[in-house]
C-alpha positions in Angstrom: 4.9 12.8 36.5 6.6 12.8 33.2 4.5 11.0 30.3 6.3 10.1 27.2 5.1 8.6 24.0 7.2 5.7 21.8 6.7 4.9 18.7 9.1 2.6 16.0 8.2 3.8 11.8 9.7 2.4 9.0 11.5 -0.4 8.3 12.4 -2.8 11.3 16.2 -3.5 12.6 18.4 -5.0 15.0 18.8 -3.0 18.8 15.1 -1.3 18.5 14.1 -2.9 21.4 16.8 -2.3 23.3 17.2 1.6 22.6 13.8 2.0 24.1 14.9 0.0 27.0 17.5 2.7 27.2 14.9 5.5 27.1 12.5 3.6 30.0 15.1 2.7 32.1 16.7 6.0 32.2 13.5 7.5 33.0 12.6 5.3 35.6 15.7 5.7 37.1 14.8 9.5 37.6 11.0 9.8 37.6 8.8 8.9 40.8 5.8 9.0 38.5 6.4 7.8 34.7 3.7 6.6 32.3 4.8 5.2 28.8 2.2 5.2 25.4 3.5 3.1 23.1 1.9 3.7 19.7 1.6 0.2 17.7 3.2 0.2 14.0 4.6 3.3 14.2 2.8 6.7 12.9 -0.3 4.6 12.0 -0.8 4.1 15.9 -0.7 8.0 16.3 -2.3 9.0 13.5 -5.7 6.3 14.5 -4.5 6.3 18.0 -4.0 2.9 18.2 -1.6 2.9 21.7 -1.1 1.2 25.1 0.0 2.5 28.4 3.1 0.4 28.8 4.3 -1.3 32.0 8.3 -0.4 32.5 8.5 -4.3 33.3 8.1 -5.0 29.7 11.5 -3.4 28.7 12.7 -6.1 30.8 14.4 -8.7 28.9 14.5 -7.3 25.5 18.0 -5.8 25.2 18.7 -8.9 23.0 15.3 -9.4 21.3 15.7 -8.2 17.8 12.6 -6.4 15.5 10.1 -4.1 17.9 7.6 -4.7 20.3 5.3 -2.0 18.9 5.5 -2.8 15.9 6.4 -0.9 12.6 5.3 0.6 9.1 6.1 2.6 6.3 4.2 5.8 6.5 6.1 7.9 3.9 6.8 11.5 4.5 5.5 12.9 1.0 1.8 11.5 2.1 2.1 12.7 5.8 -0.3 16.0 4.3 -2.5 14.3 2.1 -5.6 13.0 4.1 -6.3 9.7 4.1 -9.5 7.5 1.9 -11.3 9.1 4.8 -10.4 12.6 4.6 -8.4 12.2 7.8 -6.0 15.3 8.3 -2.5 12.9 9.4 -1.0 15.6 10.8 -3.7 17.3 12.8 -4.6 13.7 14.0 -1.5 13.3 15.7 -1.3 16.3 17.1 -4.4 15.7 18.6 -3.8 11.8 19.7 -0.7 13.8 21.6 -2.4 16.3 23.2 -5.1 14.1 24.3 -2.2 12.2 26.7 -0.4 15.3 28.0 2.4 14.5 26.7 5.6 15.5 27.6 7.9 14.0 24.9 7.7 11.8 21.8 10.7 9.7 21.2 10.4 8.2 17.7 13.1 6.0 16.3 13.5 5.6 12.9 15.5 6.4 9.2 15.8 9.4 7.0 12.0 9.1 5.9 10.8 8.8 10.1 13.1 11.7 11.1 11.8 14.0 8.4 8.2 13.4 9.9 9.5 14.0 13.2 11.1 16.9 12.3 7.6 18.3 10.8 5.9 17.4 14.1 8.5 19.7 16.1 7.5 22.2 13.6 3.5 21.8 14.2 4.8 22.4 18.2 4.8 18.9 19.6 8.3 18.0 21.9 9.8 15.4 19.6 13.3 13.6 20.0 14.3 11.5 17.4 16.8 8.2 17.7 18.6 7.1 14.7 17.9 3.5 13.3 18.8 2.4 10.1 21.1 -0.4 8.8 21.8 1.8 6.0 24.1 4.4 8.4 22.9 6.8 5.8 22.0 9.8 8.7 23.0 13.2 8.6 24.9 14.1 11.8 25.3 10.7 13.3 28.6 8.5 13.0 26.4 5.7 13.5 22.8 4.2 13.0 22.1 1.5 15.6 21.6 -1.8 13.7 24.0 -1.0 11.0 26.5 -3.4 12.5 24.1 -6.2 13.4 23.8 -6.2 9.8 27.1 -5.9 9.0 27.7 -9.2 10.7 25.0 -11.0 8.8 26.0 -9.5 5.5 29.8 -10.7 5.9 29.1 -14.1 7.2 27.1 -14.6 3.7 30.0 -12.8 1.7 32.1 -15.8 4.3 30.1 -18.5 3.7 30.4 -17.8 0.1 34.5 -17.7 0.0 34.4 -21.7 0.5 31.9 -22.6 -2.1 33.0 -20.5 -4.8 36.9 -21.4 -4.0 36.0 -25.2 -4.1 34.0 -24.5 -7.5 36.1 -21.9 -9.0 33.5 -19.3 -9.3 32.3 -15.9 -9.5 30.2 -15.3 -6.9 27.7 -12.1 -6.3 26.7 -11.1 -3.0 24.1 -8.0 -3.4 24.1 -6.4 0.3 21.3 -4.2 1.2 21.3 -0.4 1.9 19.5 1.0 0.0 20.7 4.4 -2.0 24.2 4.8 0.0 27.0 1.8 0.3 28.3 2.0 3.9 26.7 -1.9 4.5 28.0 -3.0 1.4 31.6 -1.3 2.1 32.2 -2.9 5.3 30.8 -5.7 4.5 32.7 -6.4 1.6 36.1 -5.1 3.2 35.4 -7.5 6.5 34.3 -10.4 4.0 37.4 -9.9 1.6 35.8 -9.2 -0.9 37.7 -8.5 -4.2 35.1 -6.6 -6.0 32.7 -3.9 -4.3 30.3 -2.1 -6.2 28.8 1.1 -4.6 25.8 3.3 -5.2 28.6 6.4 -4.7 31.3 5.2 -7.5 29.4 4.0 -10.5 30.9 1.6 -12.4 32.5 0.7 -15.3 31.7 -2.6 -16.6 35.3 -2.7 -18.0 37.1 -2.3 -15.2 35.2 -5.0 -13.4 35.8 -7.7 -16.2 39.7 -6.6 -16.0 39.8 -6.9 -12.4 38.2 -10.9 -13.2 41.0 -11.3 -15.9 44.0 -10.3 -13.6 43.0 -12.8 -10.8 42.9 -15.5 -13.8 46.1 -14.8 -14.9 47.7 -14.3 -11.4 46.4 -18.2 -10.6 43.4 -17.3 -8.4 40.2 -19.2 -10.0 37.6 -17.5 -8.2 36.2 -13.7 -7.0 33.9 -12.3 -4.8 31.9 -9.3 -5.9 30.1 -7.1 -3.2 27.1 -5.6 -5.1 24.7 -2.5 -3.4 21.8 -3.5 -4.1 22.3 0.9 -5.2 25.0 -0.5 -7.1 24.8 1.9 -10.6 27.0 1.8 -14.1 28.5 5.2 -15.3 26.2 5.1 -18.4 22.9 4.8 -16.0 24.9 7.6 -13.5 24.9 10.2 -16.6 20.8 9.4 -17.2 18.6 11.9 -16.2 16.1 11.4 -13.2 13.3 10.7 -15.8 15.2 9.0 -18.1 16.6 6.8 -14.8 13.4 5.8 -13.8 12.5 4.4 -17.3 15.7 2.6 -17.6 15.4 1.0 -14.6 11.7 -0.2 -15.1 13.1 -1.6 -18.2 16.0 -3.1 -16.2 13.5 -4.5 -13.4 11.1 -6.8 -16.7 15.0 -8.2 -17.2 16.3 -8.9 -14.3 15.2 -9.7 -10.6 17.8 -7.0 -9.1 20.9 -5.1 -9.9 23.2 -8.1 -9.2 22.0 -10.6 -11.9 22.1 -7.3 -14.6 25.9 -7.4 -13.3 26.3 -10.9 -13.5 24.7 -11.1 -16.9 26.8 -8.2 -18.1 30.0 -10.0 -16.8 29.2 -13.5 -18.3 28.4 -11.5 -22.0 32.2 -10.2 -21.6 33.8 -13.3 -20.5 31.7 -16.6 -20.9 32.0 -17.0 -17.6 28.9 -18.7 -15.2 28.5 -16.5 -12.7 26.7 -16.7 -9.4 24.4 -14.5 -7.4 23.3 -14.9 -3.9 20.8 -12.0 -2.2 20.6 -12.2 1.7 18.1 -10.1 1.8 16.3 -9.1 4.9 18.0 -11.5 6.8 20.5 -8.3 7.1 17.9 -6.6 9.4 16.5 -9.9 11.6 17.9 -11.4 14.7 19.0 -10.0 17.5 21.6 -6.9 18.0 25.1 -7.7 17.9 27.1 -6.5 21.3 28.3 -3.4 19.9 25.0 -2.2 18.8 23.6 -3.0 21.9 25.5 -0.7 23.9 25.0 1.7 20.9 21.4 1.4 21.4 21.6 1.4 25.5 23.4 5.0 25.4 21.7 6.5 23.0 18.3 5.7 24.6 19.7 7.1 28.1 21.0 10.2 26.5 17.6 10.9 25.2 16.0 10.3 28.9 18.3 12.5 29.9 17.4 15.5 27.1 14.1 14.5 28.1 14.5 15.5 31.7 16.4 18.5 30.9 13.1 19.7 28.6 15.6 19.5 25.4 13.7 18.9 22.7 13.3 19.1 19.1 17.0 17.3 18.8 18.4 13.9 17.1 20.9 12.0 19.9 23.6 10.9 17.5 27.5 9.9 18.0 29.7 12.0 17.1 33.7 11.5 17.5 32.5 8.5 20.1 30.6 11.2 21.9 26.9 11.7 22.3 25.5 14.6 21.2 22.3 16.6 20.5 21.9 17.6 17.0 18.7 19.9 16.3 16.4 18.1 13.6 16.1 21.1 11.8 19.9 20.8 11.1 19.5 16.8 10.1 16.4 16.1 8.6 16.2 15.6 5.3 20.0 14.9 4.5 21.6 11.7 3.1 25.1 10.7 4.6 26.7 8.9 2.2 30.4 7.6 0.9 32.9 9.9 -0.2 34.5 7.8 -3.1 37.6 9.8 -2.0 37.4 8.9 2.2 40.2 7.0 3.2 38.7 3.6 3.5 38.0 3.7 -0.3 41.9 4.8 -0.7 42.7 2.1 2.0 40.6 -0.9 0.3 42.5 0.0 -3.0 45.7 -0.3 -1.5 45.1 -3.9 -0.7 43.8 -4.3 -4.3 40.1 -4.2 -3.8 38.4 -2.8 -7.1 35.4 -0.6 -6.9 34.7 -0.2 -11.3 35.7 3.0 -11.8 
């Protein structure tokens, strides 16, 4: 009998569903005896243990189904230890919501924030493997995040749909693309959208540079641009802030402007004259189903993690690595940010072809 817990924190994405088909199916593929808990929205469930026993026909049919069928929510790491309006101890409540089903492994999927939590519940002594989701792709040790190209798709067929309004209109156009404090989304997106501009959380930018960029397309007879913005996206003078003085800037920023894309957009029209346009996707990026590639993503990670599960390897993230799965220890992971290197060779690529990132 192996009995295994599931439980999906943070914020939802494409291919959830279909990694913990991956983890089921393998499982049941093996097992005689399997019993599944699923925990509903995420730590919450195991903290108040809010679960069901799960019938392995219910991972039937949900390969394509996008968002979770446990449902999801932000439980932040830095408030895992303080108790709750209760008193509750999180932590200890977990512990003992797992004990109390004889557990023999809790596979939680989730982002940087999730996997940090996980890793702390490996530490307190519980079996914990933890699946990467994010369509930020912002994961230490993982090539790559299942969902991050389900949204890469959505994000470029705005930045696509764009391209034929602001060419008939001869306009500058602003797509901000989601991804929080890194610029992977906005960097593919932008390259497979043709984007001409792409502003990046990793390279801040000079304001300059992108109004010179706007002025060489003029002159070269090309009467409109597309700017890729993270919603990250950071000038040099705000880069050289510190923390503190950061934050305050960007309160002061937020009582201005809606997000950083209309600051852009207003600094650019100051500059120039120039009516600009801004366009925010949003969390359309995350909804819908999982595009193909993210669904095999999600269907081998999930039976590499079955299979960790029934070799008793625990305490591990089951990431890609050079197109090969592996088993990365949490301890080595968690807590780590994967970001762009402003000097990887897509960057040097992208400028090549005359892309301009402000700097």
């Amino acid at each position: 009998m192996k009995r295994i817990g599931l439980l999906t924190s943070g914020g939802d994405c494409q291919a959830l569903n279909a990694t913990m088909r991956g983890v089921v199916k393998g499982l049941a593929n093996s097992c005689d005896e399997l019993e599944v808990y699923g925990f509903m929205e995420g730590y919450k469930g195991l903290i108040y243990g809010n679960y069901r026993l799960l019938n392995p026909k219910e991972f039937s049919g949900i390969l394509t189904k996008g968002g979770t069928i446990l449902g999801s929510s932000r439980q932040p790491f830095k408030q895992m230890r303080v108790p709750d309006a209760n008193g509750l101890d999180k932590v200890e409540a977990m512990k003992h919501t797992y004990h109390k089903l004889r557990l023999d492994c809790l596979v939680i999927l989730g982002g940087n924030g999730t996997q940090k939590s996980a890793n702390m519940l490996r530490e307190e002594g519980l079996n914990i493997i933890h699946l990467p989701k994010t369509i930020d792709n912002d994961i230490f040790g993982t090539d790559m995040t299942f969902g991050f190209y389900s949204a890469v798709n959505i994000a470029t067929e705005a930045i696509d749909c764009i391209h034929t309004t602001a060419a008939s209109h001869n306009r500058v156009f602003i797509v901000e693309v989601m991804g929080h404090k890194v610029g992977w989304l906005t960097l593919y997106a932008g390259l497979a959208g043709g984007a001409d501009i792409i502003l990046l959380p990793e390279i801040p930018y000079d304001i300059n540079s992108v109004v010179k960029k706007l002025e060489a397309r003029g002159k070269a007879g090309k009467g409109f641009t597309i700017l890729a913005v993270a919603e990250g996206a950071i000038s040099k003078e705000d880069a050289k802030l510190s923390k503190k003085e950061l934050k305050k800037k960007q309160a002061a920023d937020a009582q201005l402007y809606p997000c950083v894309s209309y600051k852009v957009a207003a600094e650019i029209q100051e500059k120039t004259g120039q009516e600009i346009r801004v366009t925010v996707p949003g969390h359309t990026q995350r909804g819908g189903g999982p595009c193909p590639y993210d669904r095999v993503l999600s269907t081998l990670l999930g039976a590499e993690a079955a299979r960790a599960i029934l070799d008793e390897d625990y305490g591990c993230m089951i990431g890609m690595v050079n197109n090969e799965l592996k088993r990365i220890p949490l301890s080595e992971c968690a807590g780590k940010l994967k970001t762009v290197d402003p000097n990887c060779q897509v960057i040097q690529e992208a400028k090549e072809i005359g892309i301009c990132f402000g700097d």
